[in-house]
N, CA and C atoms as an extended XYZ file, in Angstrom:
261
Properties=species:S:1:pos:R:3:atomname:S:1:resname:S:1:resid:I:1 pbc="F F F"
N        -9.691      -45.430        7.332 N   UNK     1
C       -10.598      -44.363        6.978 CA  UNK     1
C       -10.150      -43.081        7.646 C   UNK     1
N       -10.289      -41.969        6.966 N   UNK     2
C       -10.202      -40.650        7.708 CA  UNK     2
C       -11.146      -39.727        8.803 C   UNK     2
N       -10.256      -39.884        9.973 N   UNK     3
C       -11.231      -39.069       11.001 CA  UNK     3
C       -11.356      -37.797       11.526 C   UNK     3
N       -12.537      -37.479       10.516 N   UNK     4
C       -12.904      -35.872       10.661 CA  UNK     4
C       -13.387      -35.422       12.071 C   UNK     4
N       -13.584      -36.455       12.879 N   UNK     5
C       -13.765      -35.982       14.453 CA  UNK     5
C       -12.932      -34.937       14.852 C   UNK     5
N       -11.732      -34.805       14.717 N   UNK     6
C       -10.802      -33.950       15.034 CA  UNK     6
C       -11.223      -32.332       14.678 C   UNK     6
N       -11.451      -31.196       15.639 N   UNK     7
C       -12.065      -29.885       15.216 CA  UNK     7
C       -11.350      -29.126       14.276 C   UNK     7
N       -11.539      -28.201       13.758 N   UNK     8
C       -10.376      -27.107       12.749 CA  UNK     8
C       -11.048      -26.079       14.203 C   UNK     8
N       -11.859      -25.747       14.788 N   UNK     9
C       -12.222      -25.049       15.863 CA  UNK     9
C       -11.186      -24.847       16.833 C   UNK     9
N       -10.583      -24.148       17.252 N   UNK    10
C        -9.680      -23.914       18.852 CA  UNK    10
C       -10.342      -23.443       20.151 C   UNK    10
N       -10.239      -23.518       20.702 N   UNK    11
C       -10.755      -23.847       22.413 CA  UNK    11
C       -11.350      -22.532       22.762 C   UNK    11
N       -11.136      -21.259       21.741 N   UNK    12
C       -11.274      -20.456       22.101 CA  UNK    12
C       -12.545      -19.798       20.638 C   UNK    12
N       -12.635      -20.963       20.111 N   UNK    13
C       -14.046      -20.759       19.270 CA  UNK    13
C       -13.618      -20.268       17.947 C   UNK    13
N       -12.309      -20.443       17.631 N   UNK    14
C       -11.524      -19.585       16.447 CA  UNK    14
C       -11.323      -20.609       15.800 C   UNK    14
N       -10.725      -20.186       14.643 N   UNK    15
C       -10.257      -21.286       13.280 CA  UNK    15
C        -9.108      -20.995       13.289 C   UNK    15
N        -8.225      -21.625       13.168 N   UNK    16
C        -6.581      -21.818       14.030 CA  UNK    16
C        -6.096      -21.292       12.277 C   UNK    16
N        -5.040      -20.306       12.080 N   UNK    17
C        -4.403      -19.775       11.204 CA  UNK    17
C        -4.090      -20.661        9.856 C   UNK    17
N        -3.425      -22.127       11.089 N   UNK    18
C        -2.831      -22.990       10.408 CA  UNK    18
C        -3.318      -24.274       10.587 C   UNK    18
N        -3.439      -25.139        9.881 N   UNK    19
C        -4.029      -26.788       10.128 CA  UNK    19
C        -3.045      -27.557       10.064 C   UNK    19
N        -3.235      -28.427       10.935 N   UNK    20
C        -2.194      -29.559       10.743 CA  UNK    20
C        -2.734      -30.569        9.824 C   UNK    20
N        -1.665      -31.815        9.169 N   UNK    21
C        -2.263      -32.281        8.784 CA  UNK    21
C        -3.262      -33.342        8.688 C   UNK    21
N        -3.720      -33.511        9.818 N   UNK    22
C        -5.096      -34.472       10.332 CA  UNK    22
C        -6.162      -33.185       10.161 C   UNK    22
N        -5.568      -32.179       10.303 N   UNK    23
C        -6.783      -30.991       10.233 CA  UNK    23
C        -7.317      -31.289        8.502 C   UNK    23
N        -6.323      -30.656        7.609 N   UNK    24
C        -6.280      -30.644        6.727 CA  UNK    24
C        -6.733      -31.677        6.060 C   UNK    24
N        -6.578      -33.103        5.999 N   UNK    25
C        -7.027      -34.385        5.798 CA  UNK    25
C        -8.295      -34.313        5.548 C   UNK    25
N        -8.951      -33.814        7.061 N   UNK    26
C       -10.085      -34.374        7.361 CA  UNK    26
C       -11.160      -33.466        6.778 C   UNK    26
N       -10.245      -31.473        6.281 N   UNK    27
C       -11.592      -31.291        5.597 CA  UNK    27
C       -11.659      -31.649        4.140 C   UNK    27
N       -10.301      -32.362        3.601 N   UNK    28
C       -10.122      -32.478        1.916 CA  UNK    28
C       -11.366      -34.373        1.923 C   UNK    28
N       -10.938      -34.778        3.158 N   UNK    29
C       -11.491      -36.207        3.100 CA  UNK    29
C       -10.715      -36.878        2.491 C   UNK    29
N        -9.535      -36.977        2.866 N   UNK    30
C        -8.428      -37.471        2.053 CA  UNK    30
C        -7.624      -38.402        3.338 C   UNK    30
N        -6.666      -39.344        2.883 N   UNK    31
C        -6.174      -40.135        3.969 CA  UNK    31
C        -4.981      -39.323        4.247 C   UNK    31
N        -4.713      -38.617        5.989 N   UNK    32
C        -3.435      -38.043        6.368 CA  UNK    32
C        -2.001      -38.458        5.790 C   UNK    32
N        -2.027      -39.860        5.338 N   UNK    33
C        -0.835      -40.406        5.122 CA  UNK    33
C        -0.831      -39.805        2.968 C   UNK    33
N        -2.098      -39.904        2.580 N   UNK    34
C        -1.813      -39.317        1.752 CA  UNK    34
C        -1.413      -37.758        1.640 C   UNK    34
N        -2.212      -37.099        1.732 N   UNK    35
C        -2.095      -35.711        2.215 CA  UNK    35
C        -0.219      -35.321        2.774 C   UNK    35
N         0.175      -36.545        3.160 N   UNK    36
C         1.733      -36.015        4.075 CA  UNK    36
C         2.456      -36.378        2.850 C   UNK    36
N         2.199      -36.956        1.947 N   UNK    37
C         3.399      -37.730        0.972 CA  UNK    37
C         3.534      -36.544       -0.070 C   UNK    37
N         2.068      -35.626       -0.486 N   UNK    38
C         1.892      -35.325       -1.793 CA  UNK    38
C         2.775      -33.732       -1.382 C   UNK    38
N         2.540      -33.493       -0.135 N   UNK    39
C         3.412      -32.732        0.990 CA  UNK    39
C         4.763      -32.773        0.579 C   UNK    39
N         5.001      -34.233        0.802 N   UNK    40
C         6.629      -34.152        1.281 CA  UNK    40
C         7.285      -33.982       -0.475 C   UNK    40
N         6.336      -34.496       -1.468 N   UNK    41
C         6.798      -34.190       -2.804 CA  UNK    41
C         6.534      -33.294       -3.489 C   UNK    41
N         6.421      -31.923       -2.679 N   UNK    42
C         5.733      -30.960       -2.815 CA  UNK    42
C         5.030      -31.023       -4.277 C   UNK    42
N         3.900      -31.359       -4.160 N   UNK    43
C         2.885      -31.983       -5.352 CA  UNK    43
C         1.941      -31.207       -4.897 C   UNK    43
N         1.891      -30.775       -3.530 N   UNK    44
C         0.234      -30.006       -3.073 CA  UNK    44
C         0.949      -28.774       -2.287 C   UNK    44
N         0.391      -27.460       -2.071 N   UNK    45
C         0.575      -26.210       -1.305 CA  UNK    45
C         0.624      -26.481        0.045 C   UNK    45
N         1.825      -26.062        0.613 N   UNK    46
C         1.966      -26.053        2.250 CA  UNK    46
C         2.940      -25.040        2.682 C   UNK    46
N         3.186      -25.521        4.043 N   UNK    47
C         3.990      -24.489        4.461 CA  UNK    47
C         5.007      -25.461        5.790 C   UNK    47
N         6.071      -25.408        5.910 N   UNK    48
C         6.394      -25.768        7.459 CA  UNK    48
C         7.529      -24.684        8.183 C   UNK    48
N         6.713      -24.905        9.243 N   UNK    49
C         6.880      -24.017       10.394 CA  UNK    49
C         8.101      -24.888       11.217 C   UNK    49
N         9.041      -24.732       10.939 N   UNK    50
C        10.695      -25.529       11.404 CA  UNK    50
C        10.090      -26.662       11.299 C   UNK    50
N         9.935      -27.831       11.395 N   UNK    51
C         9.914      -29.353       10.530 CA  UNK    51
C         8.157      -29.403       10.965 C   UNK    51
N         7.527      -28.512       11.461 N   UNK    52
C         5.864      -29.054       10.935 CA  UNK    52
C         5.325      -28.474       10.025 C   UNK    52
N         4.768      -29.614        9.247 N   UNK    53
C         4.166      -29.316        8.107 CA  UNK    53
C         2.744      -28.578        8.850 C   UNK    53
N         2.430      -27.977        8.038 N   UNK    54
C         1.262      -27.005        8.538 CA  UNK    54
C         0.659      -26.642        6.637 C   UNK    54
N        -0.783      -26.830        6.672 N   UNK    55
C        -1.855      -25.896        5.617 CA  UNK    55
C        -2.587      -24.920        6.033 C   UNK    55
N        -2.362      -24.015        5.198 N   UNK    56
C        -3.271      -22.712        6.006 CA  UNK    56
C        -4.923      -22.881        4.857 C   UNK    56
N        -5.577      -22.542        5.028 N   UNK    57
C        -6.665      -22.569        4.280 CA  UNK    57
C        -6.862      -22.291        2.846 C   UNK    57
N        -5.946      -21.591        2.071 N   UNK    58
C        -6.244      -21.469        0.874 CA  UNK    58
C        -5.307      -22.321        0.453 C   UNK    58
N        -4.611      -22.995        1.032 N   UNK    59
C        -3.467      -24.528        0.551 CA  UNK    59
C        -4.912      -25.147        0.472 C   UNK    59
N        -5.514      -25.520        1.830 N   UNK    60
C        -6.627      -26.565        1.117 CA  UNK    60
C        -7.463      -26.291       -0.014 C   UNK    60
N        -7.724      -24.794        0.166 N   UNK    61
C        -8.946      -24.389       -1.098 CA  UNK    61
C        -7.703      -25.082       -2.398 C   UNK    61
N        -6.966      -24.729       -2.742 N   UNK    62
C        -6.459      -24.612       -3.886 CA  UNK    62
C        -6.007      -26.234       -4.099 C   UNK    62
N        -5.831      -27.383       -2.856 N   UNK    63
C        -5.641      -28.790       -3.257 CA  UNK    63
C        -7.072      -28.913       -3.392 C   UNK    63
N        -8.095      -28.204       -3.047 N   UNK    64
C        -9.396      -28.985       -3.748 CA  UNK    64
C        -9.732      -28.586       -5.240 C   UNK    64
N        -9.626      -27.545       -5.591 N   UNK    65
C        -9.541      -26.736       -6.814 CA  UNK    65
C        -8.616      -27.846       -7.784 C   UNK    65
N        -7.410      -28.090       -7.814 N   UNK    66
C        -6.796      -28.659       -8.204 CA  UNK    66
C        -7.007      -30.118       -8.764 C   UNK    66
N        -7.879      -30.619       -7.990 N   UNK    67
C        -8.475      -31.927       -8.046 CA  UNK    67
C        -9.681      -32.036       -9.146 C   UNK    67
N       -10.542      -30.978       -9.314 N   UNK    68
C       -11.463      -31.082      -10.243 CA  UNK    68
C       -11.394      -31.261      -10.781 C   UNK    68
N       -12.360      -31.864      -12.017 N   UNK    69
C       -12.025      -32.456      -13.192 CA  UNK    69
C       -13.674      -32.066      -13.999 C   UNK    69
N       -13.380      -31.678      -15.081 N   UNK    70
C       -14.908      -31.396      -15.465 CA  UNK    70
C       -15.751      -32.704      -15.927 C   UNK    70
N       -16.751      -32.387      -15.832 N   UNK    71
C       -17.697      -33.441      -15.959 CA  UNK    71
C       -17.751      -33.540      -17.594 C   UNK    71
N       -17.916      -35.205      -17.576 N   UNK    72
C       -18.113      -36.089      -19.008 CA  UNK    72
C       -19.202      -35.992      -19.716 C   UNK    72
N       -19.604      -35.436      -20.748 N   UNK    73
C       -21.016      -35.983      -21.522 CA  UNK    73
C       -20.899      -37.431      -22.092 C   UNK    73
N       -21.744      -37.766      -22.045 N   UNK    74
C       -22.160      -39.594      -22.505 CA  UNK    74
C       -22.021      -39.199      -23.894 C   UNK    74
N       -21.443      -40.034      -24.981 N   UNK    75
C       -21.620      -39.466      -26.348 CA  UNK    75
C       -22.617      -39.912      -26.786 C   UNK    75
N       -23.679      -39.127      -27.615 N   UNK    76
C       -25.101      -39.623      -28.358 CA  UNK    76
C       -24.696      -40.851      -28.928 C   UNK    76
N       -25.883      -41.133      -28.705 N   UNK    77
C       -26.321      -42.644      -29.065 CA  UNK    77
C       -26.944      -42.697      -30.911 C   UNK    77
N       -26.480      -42.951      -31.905 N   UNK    78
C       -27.057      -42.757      -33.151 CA  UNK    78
C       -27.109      -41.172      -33.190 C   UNK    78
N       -25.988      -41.015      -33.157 N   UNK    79
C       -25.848      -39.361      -33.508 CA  UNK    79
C       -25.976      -39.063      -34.912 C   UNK    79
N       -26.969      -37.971      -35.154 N   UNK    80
C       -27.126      -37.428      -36.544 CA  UNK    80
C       -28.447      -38.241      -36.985 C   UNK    80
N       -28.994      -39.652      -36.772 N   UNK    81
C       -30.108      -40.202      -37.605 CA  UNK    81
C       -31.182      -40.247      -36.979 C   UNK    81
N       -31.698      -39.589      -37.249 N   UNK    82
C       -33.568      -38.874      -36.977 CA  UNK    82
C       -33.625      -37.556      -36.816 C   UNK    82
N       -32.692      -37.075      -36.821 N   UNK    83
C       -32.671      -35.556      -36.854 CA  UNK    83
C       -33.248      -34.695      -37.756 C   UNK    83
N       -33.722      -34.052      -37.468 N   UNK    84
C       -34.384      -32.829      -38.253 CA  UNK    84
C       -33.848      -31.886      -38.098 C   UNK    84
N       -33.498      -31.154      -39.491 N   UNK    85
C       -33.389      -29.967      -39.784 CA  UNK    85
C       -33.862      -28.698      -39.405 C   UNK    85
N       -33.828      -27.531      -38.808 N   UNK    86
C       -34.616      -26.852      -38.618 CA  UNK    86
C       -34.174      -25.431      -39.231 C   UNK    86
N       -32.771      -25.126      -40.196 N   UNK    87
C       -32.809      -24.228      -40.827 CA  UNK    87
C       -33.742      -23.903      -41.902 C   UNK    87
């Protein structure tokens, strides 16, 4: 399971530029090991800073964006019979 225990907060009460990716993980709610693969196949927005991978915040906005999917309508049930006309 993924552990969001870990702060995006820095010691000094700030939101750190850049997230690592346990940072990042933990606010998508996603498993780090996933999050590092989709990374390494650059499939999702990042950045590395000489071999650390690092997300800055609109990498995450935009892997959550990315993920949406619009919502399904149920298809009517006896569509068209009992209907009334109302032109």
């Amino acid at each position: 399971m993924v552990d969001t225990s870990e702060s995006v907060i820095d010691a000094k009460g700030a939101e750190p530029l850049l997230l690592t990716p346990a940072q990042a993980a933990g606010l998508l709610q996603v498993r780090e090991s996933w999050l590092r693969r989709q990374a390494g196949q650059r499939r999702v927005p990042c950045s590395f800073v000489g071999k650390h991978l690092r997300f800055s915040h609109a990498d995450v906005e935009q892997i959550a964006k990315a993920g949406r999917r619009p919502a399904r309508t149920a298809p009517a049930l006896n569509s068209g019979l009992g209907r009334r006309s109302f032109e």
